[in-house]
C-alpha positions as CSV (number, residue, x, y, z in Angstrom):
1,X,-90.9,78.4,186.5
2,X,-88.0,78.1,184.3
3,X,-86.0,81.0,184.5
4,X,-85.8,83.2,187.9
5,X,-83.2,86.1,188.4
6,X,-83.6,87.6,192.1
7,X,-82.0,90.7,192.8
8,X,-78.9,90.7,189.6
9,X,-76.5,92.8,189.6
10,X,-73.4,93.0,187.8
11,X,-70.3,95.9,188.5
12,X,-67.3,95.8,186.0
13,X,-64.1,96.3,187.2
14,X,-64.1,99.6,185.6
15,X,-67.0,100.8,188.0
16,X,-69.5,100.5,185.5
17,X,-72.8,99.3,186.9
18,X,-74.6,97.9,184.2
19,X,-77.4,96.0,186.2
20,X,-78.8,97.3,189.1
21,X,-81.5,95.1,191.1
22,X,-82.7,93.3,188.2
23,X,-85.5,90.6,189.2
24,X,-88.0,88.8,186.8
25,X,-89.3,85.5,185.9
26,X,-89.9,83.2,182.3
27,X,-92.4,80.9,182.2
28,X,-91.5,77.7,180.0
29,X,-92.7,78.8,176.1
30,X,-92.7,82.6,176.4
31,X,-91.2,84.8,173.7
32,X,-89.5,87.6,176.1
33,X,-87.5,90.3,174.7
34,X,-85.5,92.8,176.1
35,X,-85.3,96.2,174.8
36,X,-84.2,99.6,175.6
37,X,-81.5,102.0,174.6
38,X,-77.6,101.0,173.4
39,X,-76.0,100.7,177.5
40,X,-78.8,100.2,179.1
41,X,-77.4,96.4,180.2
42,X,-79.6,94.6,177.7
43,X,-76.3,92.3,176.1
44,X,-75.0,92.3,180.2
45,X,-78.1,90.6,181.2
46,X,-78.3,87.5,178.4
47,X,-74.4,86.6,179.4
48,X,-75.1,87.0,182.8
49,X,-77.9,84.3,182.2
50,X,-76.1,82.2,179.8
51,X,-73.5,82.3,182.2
52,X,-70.9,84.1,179.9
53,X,-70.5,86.5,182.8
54,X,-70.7,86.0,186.0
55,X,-73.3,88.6,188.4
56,X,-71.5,90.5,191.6
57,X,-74.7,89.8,193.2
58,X,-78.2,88.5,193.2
59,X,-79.2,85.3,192.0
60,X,-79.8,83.2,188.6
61,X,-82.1,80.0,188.8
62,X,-82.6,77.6,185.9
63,X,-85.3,75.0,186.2
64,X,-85.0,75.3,190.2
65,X,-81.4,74.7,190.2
66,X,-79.4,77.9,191.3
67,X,-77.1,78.4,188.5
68,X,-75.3,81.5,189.5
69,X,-71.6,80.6,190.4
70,X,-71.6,77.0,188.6
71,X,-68.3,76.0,187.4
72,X,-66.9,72.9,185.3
73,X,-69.2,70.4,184.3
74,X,-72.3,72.1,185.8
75,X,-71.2,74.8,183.9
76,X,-71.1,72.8,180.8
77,X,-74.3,71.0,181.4
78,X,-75.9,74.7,181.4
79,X,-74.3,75.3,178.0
80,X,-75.9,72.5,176.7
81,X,-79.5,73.9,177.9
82,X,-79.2,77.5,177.0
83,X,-78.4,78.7,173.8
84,X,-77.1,82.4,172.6
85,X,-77.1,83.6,169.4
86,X,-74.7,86.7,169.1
87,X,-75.3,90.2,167.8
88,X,-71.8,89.9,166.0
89,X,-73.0,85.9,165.4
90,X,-69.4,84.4,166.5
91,X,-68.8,82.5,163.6
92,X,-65.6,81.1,162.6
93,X,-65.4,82.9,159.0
94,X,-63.2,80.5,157.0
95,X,-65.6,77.6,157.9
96,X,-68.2,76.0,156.6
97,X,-72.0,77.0,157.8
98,X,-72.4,73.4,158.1
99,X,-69.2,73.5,160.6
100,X,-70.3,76.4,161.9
101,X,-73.8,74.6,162.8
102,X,-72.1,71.7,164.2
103,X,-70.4,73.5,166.7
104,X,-73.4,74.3,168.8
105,X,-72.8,70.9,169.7
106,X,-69.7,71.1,171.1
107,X,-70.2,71.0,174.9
108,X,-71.6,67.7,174.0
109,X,-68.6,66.6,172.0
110,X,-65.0,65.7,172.3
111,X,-62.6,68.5,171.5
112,X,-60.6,65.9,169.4
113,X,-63.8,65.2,167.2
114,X,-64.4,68.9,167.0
115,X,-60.6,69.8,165.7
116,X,-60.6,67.0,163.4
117,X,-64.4,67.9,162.2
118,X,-65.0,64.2,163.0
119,X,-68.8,64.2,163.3
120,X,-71.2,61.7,163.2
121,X,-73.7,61.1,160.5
122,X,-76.5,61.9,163.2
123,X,-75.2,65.0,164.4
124,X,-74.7,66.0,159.9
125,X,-78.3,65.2,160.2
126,X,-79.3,67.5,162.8
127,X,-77.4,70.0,161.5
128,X,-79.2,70.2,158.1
129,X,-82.6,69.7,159.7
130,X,-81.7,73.2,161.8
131,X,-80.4,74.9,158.5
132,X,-83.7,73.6,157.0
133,X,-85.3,75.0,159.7
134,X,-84.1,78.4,158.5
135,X,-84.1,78.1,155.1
136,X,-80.4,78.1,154.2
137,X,-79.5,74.4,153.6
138,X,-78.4,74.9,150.2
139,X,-75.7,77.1,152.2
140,X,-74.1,74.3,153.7
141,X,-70.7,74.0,152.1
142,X,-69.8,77.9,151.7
143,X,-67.6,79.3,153.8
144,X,-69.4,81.5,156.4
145,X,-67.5,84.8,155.0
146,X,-69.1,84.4,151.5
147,X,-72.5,85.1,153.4
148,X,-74.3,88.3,154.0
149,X,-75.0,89.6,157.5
150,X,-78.6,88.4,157.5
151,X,-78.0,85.0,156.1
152,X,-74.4,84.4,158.8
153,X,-77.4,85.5,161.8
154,X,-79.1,82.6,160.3
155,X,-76.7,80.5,160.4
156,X,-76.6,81.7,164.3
157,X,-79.8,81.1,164.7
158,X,-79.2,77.5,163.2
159,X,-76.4,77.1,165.3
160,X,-78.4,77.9,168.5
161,X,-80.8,75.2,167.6
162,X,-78.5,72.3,167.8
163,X,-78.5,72.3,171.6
164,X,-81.0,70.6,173.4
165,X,-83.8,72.4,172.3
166,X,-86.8,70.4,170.6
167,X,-88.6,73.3,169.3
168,X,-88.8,77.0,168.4
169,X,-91.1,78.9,170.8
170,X,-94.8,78.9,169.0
171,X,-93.9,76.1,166.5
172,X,-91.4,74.1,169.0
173,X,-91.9,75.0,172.6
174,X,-88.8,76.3,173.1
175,X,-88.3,79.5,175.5
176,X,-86.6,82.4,173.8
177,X,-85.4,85.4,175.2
178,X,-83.5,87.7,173.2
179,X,-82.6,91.4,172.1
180,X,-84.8,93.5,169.3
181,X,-84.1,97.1,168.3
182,X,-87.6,97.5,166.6
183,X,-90.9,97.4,168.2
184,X,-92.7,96.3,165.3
185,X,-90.7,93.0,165.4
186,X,-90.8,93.3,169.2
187,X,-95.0,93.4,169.1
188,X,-94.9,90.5,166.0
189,X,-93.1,88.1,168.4
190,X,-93.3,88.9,171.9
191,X,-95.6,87.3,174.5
192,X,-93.9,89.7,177.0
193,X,-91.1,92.0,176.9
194,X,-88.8,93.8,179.3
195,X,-87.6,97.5,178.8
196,X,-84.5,98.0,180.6
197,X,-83.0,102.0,181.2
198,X,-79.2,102.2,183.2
199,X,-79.2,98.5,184.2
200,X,-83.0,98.5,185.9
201,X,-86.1,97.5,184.5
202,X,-88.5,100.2,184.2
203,X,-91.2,98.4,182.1
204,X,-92.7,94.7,182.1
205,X,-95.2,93.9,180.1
206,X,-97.8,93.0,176.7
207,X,-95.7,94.7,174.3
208,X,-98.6,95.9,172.8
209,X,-99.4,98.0,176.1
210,X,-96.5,100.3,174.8
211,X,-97.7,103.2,173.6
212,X,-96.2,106.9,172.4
213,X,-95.5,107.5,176.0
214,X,-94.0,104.5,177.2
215,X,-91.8,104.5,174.0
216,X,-90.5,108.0,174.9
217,X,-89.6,107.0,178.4
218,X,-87.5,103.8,177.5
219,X,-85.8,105.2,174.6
220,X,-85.8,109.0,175.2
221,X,-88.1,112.0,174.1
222,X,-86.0,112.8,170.9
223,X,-86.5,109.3,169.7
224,X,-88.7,107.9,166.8
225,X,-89.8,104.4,166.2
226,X,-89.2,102.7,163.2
227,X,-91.6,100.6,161.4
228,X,-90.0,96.9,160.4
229,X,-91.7,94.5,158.8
């Protein structure tokens, strides 16, 4: 198994209990994504497991190891493992997307090198190959402003993609778990996908299984879905 949480939960200081008793498992491979209404603790739950926040309680276990309160370098090492590509995508605006690539890469690199933008002319290479990878290399020198929203999640998604990771999900291997907001995407992708409502889980499942009903009960009885494609 290569992700297990056991139990999550995470209280803010404000008293807000955004994950309450959360417990699943990801097999090495699957496409899971997490759905379910703005709140509901979807954004809590990837930082808790990319370690950007840290869980008042319950366990996180990645490949086997119990990565719940790592710190320092163990902490790095993780980083180097688990990518996250943001819903505001986190880029640094006045650089290039190729900088902006590169810097997925940084756990792995000296903060001189990364001030300086002194690279090597393997990591350049990987860099293109992951902007190739989404169709944006002729992107490379523009600043990341210049782009549109959809082509700066790209460069995200690029960015993501310099970690460790040898391949994307069907094509690559690589695990993914991430949010979608439309269940046509959610049923185009997904091998398996959690619904979450006030920090619990309340579905788990073939996205496909979600019919009229179920779609009313994660996202409310007033909603409607909206067809992407």
């Amino acid at each position: 198994m290569l992700l297990k949480l056991q139990n999550l939960h995470k209280v803010y200081k404000s008293g807000t209990h955004a994950l309450k008793g959360v417990s699943f498992e990801v097999r090495e491979g699957e496409f899971l994504v997490v759905i379910g209404l703005s709140g509901s603790g979807k954004s809590t739950l990837l930082r808790c497991i990319n370690r950007l926040l840290e869980p008042t309680s319950g366990t996180i276990e990645f490949m086997g190891q119990d990565i719940t309160h790592v710190k320092g370098e163990e902490l790095r090492h993780v980083h180097q493992q688990i990518a996250m590509v943001f819903q505001n995508f986190n880029l640094v605006k006045r650089r290039s997307v190729l900088t902006n690539v590169i810097t997925g890469r940084l756990a792995s690199l000296s903060t001189v090198d990364s001030v300086l933008e002194r690279f090597s002319p393997e990591v350049y290479e990987e860099a293109f190959q992951a902007l190739r990878t989404v169709g944006i290399e002729e992107k490379a020198k523009e600043r990341a402003d210049a782009l549109s929203g959809g082509q700066q999640q790209r460069v995200a998604i690029a960015r993501s993609l310099m970690q460790y990771f040898e391949k994307i999900n069907n094509e690559l291997g690589t695990t993914i778990i991430c949010s979608l907001h439309f269940l046509s995407l959610v049923r185009r992708y997904a091998t398996r996908v959690i619904a979450l409502r006030q920090g619990g889980i309340i579905y788990q499942g073939d996205p496909k299984d979600i019919n009229k009903e179920w779609f009313k009960t994660i996202y409310g009885e007033e909603a409607e879905e909206v067809e992407i494609r």
